[in-house]
C-alpha positions as CSV (number, residue, x, y, z in Angstrom):
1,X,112.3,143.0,129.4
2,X,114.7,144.2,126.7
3,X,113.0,145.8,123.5
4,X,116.2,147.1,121.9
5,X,118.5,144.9,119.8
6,X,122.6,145.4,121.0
7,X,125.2,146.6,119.1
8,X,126.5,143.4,117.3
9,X,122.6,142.6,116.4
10,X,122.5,146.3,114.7
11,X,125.4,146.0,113.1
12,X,124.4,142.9,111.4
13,X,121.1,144.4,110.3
14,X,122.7,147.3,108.8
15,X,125.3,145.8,107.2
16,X,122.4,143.5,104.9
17,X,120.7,146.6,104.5
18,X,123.5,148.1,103.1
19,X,124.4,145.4,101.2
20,X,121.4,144.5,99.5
21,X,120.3,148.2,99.0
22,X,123.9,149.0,97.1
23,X,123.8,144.9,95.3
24,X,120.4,144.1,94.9
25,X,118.5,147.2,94.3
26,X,120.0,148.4,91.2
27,X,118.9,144.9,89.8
28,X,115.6,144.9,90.8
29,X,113.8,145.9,87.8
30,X,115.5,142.6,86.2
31,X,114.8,140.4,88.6
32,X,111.1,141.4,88.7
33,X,110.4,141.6,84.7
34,X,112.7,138.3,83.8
35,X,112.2,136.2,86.9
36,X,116.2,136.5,87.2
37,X,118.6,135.3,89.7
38,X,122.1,137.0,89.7
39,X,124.2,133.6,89.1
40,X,126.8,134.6,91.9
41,X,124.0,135.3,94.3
42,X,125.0,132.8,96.5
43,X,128.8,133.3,97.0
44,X,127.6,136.6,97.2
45,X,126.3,136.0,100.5
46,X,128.7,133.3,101.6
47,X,131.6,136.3,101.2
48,X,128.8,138.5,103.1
49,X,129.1,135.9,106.3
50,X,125.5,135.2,106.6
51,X,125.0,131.6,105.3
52,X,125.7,130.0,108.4
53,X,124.1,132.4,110.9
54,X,122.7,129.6,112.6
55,X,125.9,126.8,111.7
56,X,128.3,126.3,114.2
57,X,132.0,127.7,113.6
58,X,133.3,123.8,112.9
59,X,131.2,123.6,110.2
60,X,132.2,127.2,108.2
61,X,129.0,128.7,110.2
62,X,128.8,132.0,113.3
63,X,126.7,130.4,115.4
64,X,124.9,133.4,116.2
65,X,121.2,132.3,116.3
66,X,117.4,132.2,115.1
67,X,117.3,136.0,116.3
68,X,120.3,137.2,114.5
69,X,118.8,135.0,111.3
70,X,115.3,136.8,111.4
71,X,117.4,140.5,111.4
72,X,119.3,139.6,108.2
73,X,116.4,138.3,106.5
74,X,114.0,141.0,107.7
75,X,117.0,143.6,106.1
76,X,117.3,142.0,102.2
77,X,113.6,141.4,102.6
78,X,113.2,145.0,102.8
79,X,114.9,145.3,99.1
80,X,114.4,141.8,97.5
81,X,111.8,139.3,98.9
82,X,112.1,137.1,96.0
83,X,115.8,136.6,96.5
84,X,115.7,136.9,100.3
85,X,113.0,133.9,100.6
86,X,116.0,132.0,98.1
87,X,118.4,132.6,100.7
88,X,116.1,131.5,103.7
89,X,114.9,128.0,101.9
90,X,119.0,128.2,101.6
91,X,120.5,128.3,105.2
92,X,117.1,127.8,106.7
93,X,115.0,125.5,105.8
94,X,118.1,123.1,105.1
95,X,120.9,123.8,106.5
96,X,119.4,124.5,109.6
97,X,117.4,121.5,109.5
98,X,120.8,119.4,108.8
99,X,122.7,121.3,111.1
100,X,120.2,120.2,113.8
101,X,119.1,117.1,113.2
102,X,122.0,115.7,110.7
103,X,125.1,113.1,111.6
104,X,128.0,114.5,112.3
105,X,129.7,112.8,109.6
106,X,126.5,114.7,106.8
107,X,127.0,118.0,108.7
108,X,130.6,117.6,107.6
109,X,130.0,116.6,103.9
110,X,127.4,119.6,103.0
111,X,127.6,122.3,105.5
112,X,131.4,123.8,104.9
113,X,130.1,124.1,101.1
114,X,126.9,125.7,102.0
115,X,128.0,128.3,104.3
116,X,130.1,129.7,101.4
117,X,127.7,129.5,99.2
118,X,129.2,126.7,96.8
119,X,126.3,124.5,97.0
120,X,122.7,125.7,96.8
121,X,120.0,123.5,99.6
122,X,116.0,123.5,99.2
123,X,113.6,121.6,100.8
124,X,111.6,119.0,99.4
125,X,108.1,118.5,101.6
126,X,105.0,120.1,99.8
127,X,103.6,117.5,96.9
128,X,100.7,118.4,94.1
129,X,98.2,116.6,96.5
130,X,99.7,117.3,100.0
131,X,100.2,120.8,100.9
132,X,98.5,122.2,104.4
133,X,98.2,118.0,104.7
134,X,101.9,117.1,105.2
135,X,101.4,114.0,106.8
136,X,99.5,113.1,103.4
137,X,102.6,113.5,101.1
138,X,103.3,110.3,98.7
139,X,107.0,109.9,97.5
140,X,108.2,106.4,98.9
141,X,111.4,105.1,100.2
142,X,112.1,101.2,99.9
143,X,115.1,99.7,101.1
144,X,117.2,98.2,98.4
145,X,120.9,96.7,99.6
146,X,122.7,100.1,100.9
147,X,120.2,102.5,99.6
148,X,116.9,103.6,99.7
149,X,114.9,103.8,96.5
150,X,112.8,107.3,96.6
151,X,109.8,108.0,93.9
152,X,107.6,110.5,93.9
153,X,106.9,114.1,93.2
154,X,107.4,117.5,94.8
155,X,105.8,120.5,94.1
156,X,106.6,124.3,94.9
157,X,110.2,123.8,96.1
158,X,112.1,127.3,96.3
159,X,115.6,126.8,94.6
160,X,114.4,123.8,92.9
161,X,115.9,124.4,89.5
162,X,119.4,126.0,91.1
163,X,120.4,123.4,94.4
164,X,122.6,121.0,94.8
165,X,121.4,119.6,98.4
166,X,117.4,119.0,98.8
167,X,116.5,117.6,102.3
168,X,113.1,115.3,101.2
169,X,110.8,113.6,103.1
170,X,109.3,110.6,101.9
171,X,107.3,107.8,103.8
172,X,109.7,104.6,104.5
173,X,106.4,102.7,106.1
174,X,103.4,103.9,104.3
175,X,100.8,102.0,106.7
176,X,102.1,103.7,109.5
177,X,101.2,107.1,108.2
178,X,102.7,110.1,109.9
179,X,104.5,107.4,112.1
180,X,106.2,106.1,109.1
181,X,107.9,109.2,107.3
182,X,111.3,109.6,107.1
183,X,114.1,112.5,105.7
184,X,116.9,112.1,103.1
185,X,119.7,114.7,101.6
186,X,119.4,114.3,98.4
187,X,121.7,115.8,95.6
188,X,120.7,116.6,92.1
189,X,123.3,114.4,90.5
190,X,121.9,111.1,92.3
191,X,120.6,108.9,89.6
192,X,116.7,109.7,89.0
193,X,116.8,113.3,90.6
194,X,114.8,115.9,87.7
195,X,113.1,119.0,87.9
196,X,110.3,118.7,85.5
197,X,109.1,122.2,85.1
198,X,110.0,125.6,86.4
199,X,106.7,127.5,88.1
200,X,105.6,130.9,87.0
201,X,104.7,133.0,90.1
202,X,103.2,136.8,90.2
203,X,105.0,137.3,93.2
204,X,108.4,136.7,94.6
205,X,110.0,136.6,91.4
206,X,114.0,135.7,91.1
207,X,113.1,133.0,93.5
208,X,113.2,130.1,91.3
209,X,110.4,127.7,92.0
210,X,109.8,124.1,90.4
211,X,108.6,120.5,90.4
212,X,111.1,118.1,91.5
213,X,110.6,114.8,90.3
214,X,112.4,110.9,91.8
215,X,112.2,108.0,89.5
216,X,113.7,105.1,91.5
217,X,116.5,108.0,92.8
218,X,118.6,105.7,94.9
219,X,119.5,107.7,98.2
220,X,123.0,106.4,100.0
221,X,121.6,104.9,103.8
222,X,124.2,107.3,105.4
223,X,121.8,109.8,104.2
224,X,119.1,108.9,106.1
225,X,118.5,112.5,108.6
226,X,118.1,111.5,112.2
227,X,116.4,108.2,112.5
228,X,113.9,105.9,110.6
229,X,110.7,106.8,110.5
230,X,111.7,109.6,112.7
231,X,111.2,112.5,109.7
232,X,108.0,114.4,111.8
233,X,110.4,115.3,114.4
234,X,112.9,116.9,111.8
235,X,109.7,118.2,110.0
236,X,107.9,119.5,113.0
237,X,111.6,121.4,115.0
238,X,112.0,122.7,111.2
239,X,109.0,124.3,110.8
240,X,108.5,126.2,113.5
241,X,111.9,127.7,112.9
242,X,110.6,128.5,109.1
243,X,107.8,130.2,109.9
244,X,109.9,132.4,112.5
245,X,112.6,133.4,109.9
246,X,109.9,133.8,107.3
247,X,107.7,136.1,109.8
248,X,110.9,138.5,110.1
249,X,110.6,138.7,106.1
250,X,107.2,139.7,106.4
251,X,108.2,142.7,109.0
252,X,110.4,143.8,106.3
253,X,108.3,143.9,103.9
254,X,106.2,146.0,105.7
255,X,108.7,148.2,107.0
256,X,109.5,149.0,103.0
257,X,106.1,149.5,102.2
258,X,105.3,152.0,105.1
259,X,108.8,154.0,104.3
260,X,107.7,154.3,100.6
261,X,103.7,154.8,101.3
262,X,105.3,158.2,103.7
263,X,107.3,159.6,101.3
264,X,104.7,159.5,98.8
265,X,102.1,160.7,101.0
266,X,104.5,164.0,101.9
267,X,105.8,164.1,97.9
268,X,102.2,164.2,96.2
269,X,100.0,166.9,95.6
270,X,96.6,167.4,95.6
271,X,94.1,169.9,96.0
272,X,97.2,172.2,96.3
273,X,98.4,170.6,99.3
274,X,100.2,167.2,99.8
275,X,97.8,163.9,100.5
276,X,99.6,163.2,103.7
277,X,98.0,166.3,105.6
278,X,94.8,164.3,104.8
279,X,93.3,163.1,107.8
280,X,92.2,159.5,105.9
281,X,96.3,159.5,104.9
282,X,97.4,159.5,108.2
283,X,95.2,157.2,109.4
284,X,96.2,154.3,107.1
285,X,100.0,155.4,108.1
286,X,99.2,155.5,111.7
287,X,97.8,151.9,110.8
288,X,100.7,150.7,109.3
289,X,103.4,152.1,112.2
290,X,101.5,150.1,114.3
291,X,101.1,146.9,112.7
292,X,104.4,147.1,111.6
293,X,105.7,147.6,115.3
294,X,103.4,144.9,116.6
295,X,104.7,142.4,114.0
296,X,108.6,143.0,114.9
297,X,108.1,142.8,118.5
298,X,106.4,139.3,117.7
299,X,108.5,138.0,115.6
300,X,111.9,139.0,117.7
301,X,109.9,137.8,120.6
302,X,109.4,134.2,118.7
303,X,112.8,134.3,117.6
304,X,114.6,134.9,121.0
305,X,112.6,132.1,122.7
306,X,113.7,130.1,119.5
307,X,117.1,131.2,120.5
308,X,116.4,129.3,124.9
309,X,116.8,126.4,125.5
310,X,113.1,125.8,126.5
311,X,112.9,127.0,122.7
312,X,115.6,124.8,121.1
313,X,113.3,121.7,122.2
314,X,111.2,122.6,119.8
315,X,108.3,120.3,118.3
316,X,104.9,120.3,118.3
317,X,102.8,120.6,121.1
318,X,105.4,123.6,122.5
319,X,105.8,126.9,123.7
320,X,107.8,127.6,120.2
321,X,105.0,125.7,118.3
322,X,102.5,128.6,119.1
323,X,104.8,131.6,119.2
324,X,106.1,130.4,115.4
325,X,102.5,130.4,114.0
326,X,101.3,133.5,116.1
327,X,104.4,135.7,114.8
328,X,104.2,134.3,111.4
329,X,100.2,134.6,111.4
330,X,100.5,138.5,112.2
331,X,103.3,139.7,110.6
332,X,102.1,138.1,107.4
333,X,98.5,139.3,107.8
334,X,100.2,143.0,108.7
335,X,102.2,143.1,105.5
336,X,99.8,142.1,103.1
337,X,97.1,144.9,104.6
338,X,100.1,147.6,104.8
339,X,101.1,146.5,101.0
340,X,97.3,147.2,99.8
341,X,96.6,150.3,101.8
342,X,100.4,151.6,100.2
343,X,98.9,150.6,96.8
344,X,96.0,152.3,97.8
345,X,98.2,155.4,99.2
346,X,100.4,155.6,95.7
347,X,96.6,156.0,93.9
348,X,97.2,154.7,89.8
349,X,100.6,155.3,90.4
350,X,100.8,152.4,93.1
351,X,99.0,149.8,90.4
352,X,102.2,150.8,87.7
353,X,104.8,148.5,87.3
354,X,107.1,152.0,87.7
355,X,106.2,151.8,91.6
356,X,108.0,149.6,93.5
357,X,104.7,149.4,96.2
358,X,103.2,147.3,93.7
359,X,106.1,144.7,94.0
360,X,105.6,144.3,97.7
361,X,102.0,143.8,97.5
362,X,102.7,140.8,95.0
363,X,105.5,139.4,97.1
364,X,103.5,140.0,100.8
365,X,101.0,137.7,99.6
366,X,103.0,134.5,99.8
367,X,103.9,134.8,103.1
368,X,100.1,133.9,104.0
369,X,100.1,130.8,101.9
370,X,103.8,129.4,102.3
371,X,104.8,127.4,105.2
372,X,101.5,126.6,106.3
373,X,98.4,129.0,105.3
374,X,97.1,131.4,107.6
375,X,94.1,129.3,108.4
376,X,96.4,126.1,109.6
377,X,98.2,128.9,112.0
378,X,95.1,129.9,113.5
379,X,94.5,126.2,114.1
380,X,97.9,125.5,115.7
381,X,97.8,128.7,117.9
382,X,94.0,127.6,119.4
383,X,95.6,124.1,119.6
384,X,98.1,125.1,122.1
385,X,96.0,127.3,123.5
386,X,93.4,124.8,124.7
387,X,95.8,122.2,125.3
């Protein structure tokens, strides 16, 4: 068993660090306080390399893998969850997802231009009434001539107000239920395509977040993602890999909080010596080292199965099924406990806007909601486990 990442998978890590510790954290005062995206974010990242982790090379991408994806995230989370969720809704949550389950002829048209950052991608699956219940979404797809007709609403879609490329699922037999939904690249500039309203969030701020709206959006056939009435296959192999990705955001958000809760803890003074020689201290950093350490190993071990090809099966009732939810159950958990007990830690100072603990412990929390809550993970891990 191998518990240390090699060379090239270090290098990587550092090199986002780096990056987003010399780009992004200068700006994060601004992004926090104005809910701001740096405009160039994106070609940012597409000059960094790291758009197309997961893409093949034919297609602008590395083709490096889920694991190598999880250490880049896990590194700008560290910095910026807000805009690292952005850029994992970017090259995750779609371009994966087309990479995987797209034509060739659609991985042609959008990925080139989304590795480099030219075009923005979201996902569009959560609605106002289906959320935990995806199978209960209600944006319809009739076929009209060479299109299909979508209507319908989304509701919490990260980049919504920013992408150009939204992979939606909408239900193309409505009677058949789950059997009867169906995926669609979308672009903003198709006819009926709006975002009604940007969301305000207390957390992950910079990540824009809105409504997206379809009024008889017509949606070209050749758009159609895998098969008919075929979109819980792309839905169930994309989620797994979502939660993964997102689960290595979550380690590095604790990491950040545990590095900042230390130095506090050997910086601050009181009753003339520093707290951290305080036996309650160290506790809650002993805690933290653990939980943190726990969560990586987790999540790298999810990822790296991800990565098999047992794992690139996917689907649900798998071995990848249960490892996604477990790694993103923990590590989510883990960070929002180490985020509070750093807030605790950091005393007044931690509640002050000043501190950046307090920004953690705001952004941590979504992580236990998004993607499926915590309680729907502790359902699909007992699934599989009594299966």
């Amino acid at each position: 068993m191998e518990y240390e990442l090699n060379l090239e998978q270090r290098m990587l890590r550092d090199m986002v660090y780096d990056w987003s510790v010399k780009k992004l954290g200068p700006l994060q005062e601004k992004i926090d306080e104005e809910d701001w995206m740096p405009p160039d974010f994106f070609r940012q990242l597409g000059g960094l390399g790291i758009l197309g982790i997961t893409i093949a090379e034919e297609y602008g991408g590395s083709a490096q893998g889920i694991l190598m994806q999880v250490l880049a995230l896990e590194s700008m989370y560290r910095i910026c969850p807000g805009l690292a969720m952005s850029y994992a809704a970017h090259s995750n949550l779609c371009a994966n997802n087309i990479h995987k389950n797209g034509s060739a002829d659609q991985k042609r048209r959008y990925l080139p231009e989304m590795t480099t950052g030219e075009r923005v991608g979201a996902l569009g699956l959560t609605e106002p009434s289906a959320g935990s219940d995806a199978m209960g979404l209600r944006t319809t797809a009739r076929e009209q001539g060479d299109h299909y007709i979508l209507n319908g609403t989304k509701m919490f879609i990260t980049n919504g107000t920013i992408s150009d490329v939204v992979l939606v699922y909408a239900k193309t037999e409505p009677d058949l239920k789950a059997k009867g939904i169906s995926a669609f690249i979308v672009e903003k500039t198709f006819p009926g395509f709006s975002v009604s309203k940007k969301i305000k969030k207390c957390g992950m701020r910079g990540s824009p977040t809105a409504e997206l709206i379809f009024d008889d959006m017509p949606v070209p056939k050749e758009n159609l993602v895998y098969e008919k009435n075929r979109g819980v296959h792309v839905m169930t192999s994309g989620l797994a890999i979502e939660r993964i990705c997102l689960a290595g955001g979550s380690v590095g958000i604790a990491q950040q909080a545990m590095e900042y809760s230390i130095q506090y803890a050997k910086e601050r003074v009181q009753f003339g010596r520093p707290i951290g020689s305080f036996q309650m201290i160290q506790a809650k950093l002993a805690d933290m080292y653990c939980l943190t350490e726990s969560s990586r190993l987790l999540v790298y071990k999810a990822a790296a199965f991800a990565d098999s090809p047992e794992g690139q099966k996917g689907g649900k009732g798998t071995e990848l099924d249960k490892l996604a939810a477990a790694a993103i159950l923990f590590s989510s958990e883990a960070a929002t406990k180490i985020c509070a007990d750093g807030v605790q830690i950091h005393g007044g100072y931690g509640y002050c806007l000043e501190y950046p603990i307090q920004k953690l412990w705001r952004d941590a929390k979504l992580h236990e909601i998004g993607a499926g809550t915590s309680e729907i993970r502790r359902l699909i891990v007992a699934r599989e486990l009594l299966r």
